[in-house]
C-alpha positions in Angstrom: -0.5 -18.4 0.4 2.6 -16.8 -1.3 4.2 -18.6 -4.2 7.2 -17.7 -6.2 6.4 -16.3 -9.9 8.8 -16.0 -12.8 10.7 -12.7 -13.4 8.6 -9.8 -15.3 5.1 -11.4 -13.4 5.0 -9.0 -11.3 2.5 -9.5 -8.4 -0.5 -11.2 -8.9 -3.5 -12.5 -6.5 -5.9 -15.6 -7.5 -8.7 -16.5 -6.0 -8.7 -20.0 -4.9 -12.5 -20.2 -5.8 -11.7 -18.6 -9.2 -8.2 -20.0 -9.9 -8.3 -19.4 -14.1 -8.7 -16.2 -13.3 -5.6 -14.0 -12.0 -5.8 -10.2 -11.1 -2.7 -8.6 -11.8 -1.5 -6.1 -8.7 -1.5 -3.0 -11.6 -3.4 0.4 -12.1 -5.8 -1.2 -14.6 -7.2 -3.5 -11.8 -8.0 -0.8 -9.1 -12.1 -0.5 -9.1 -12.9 0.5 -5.5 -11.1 2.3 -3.4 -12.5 4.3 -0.6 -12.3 2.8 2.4 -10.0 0.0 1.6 -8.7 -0.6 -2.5 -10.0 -3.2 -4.4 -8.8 -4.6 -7.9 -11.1 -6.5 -10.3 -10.6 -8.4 -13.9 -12.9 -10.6 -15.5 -15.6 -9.9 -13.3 -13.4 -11.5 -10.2 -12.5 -8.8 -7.3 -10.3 -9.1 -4.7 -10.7 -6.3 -1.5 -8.5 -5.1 0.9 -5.3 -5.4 -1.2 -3.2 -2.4 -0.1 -1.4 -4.0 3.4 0.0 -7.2 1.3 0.9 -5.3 -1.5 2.3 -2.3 1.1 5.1 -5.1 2.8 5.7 -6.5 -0.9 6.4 -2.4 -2.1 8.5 -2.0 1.5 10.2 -5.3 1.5 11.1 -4.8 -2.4 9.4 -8.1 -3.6 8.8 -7.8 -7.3 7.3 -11.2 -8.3 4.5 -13.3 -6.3 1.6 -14.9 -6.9 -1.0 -14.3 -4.0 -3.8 -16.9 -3.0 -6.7 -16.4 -1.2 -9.5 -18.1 -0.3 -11.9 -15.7 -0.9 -13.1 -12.1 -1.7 -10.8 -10.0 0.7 -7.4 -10.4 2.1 -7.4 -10.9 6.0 -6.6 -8.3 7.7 -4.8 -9.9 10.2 -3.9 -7.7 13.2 -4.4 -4.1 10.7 -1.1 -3.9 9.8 1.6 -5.1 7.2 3.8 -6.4 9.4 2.4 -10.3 9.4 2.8 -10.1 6.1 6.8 -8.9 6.3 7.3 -11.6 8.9 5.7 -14.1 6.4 8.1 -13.3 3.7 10.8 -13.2 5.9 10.2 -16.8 6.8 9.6 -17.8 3.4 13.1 -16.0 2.5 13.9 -14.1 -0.9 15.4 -15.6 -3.7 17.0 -13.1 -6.3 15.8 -13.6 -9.7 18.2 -12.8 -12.9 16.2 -9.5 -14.2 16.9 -6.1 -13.5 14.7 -3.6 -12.1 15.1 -0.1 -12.7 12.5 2.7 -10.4 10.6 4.6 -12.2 11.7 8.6 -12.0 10.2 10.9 -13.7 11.8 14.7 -14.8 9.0 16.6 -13.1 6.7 17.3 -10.7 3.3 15.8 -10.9 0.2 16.4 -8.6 -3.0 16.1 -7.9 -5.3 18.1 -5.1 -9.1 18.3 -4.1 -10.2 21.2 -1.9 -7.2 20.5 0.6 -6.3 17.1 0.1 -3.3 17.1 -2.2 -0.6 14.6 -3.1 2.9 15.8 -4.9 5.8 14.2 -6.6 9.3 15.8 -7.0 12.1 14.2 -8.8 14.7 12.4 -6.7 16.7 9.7 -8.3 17.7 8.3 -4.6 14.8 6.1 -3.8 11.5 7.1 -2.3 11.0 9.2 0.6 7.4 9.9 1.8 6.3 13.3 3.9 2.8 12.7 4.8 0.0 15.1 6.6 -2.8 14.7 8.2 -5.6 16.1 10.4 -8.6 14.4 12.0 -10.8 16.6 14.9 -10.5 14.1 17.5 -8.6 14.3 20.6 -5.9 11.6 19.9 -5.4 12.1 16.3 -5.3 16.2 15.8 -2.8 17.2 13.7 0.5 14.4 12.7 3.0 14.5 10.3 6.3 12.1 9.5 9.3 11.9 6.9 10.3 8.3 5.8 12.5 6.9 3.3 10.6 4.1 2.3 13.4 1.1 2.2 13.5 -2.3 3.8 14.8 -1.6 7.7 13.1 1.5 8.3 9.7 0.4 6.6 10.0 -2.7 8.6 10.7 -0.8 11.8 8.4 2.5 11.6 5.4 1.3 9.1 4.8 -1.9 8.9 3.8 -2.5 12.2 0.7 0.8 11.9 -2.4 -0.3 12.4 -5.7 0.6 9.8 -7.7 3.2 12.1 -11.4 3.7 12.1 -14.1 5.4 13.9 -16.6 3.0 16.2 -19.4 4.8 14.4 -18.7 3.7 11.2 -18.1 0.0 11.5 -21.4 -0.9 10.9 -21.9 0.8 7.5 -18.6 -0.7 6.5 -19.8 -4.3 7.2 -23.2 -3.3 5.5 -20.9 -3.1 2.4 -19.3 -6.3 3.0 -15.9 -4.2 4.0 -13.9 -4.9 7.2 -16.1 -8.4 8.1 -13.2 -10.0 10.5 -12.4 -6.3 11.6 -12.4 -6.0 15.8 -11.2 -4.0 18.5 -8.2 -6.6 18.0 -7.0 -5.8 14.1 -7.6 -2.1 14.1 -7.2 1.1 16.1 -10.7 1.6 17.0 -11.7 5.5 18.1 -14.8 6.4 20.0 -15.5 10.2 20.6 -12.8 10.7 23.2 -10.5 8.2 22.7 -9.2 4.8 21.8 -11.2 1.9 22.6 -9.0 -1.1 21.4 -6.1 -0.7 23.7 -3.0 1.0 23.5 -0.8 1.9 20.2 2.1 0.8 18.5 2.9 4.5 18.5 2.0 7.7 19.1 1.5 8.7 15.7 0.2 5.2 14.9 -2.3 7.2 12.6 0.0 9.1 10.1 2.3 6.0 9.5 -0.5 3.9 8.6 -1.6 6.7 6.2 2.2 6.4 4.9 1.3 2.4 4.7 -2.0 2.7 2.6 0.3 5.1 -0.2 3.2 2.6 -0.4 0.7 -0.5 -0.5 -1.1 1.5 -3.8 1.8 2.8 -5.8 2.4 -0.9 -5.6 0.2 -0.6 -8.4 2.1 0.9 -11.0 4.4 -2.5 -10.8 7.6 -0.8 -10.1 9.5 0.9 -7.5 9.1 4.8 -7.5 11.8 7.1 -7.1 11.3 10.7 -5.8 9.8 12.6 -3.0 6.0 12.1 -2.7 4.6 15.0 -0.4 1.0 13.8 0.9 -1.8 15.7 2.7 -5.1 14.4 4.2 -5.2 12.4 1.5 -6.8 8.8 0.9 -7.3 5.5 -1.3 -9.3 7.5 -4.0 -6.7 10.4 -4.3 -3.6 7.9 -3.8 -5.2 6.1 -6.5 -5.5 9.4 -8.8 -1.6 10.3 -8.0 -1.0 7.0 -9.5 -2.8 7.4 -12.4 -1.1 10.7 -12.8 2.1 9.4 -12.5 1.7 6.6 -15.2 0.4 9.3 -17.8 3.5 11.5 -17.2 5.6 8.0 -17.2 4.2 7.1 -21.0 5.4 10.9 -22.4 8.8 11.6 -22.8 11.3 12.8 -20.1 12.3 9.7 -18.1 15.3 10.6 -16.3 17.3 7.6 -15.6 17.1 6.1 -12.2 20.1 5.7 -9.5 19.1 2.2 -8.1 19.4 -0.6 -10.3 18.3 -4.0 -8.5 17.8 -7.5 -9.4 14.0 -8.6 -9.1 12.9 -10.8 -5.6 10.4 -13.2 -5.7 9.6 -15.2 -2.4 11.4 -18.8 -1.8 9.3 -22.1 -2.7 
């Protein structure tokens, strides 16, 4: 369920079972984050947050309160495009406030071994590059340029489907992750192929990777400006980028940001 919220609340999920207790969408929530992210606060977590909170970043919805019924958010069909198609329904209603991206006067990065993520200043919105490389026949190597605004993320991300490898579903569900996933809501890969049908694309893989990193820079609770260059990277490291880029945001050297918006909540 996706209610309006007042301007400056940002987005927020409650629990239905837990409904005193809100868990802001923000850096200081994330817990877990491996193979999905999860945010916690006040001993309440809520899993599987990145795809809603990916279509709220790519759709430029700054204010919602997000029920659930439950510990996870559904994952629907593996994608964020039932959740763009929800708020398209619902309709946006511009609120009074301003919001102003966050762009910062340097480059900030973080790497491990040869995973790496990088931000360079651009004051013209966010564009994504992202990299990756898996060893299996239908992934190999893949790698895309986006600029991350309502039409194209609607067009060429939203609809990528989460990816996993048959071999590992099992251990996921042994820790309670992916428990309504199927050959149906994910790209499913056995050792020589796909076994859940055909994709959305052919590099169905990289976009959902481009997905994942809008959905958690989400969490620093306002639009990002720049050019993010990503490679083989993950939750955990997306997760560490963000972190990175809040520290550099709380020293001197904002520069100021091209894009001024009102905020958007979703209609009643």
């Amino acid at each position: 369920m996706f209610r309006p919220a007042a301007p400056g609340d940002g987005l927020v999920f409650v629990r239905t079972d837990h409904p005193n207790s809100p868990i802001a969408a923000r850096l200081s929530s994330a817990s877990l984050f491996d193979y999905a992210t999860t945010l916690s606060a006040g001993g309440i977590s809520i899993g599987t947050v990145e795809h809603v909170l990916s279509a709220a970043a790519g759709e430029g919805l700054d204010n919602c309160r997000i029920e659930v019924d439950g510990p996870e958010i559904p994952i629907l069909d593996g994608s964020a495009l039932p959740f763009v198609r929800l708020f398209h329904a619902a309709g946006f209603e511009r609120q009074e406030e301003r919001v102003r991206p966050i762009t910062l006067d340097r480059e900030v990065e973080v790497s491990r071994g040869d995973r790496s993520v990088r931000y360079v200043p651009d004051g013209s919105g966010l564009t994504i590059s992202y990299e990756i490389d898996f060893p299996h026949p239908v992934v190999g190597k893949q790698e895309l340029t986006v600029a991350i605004r309502p039409e194209e993320y609607s067009a060429r991300i939203a609809p990528a489907r989460t990816f996993g490898f048959a071999r590992d579903v099992e251990a996921l569900r042994a820790r309670g992750l992916a428990r309504g996933g199927n050959l149906h809501n994910a790209v499913v890969l056995d050792e020589t192929g796909v076994a859940s049908g055909p994709l959305r694309f052919r590099d169905e893989f990289v976009r959902h990777k481009i997905l994942d990193l809008v959905g958690d820079l989400a969490l620093l609770g306002a639009p990002l400006a720049g050019r993010i260059f990503a490679r083989k990277a993950g939750h955990a490291l997306h997760i560490e980028f963000a972190r990175a880029l809040e520290l550099a945001r709380s020293t001197p050297g904002l520069r100021p940001a091209a894009d001024v918006r009102q905020e958007r909540t979703v209609n009643e």
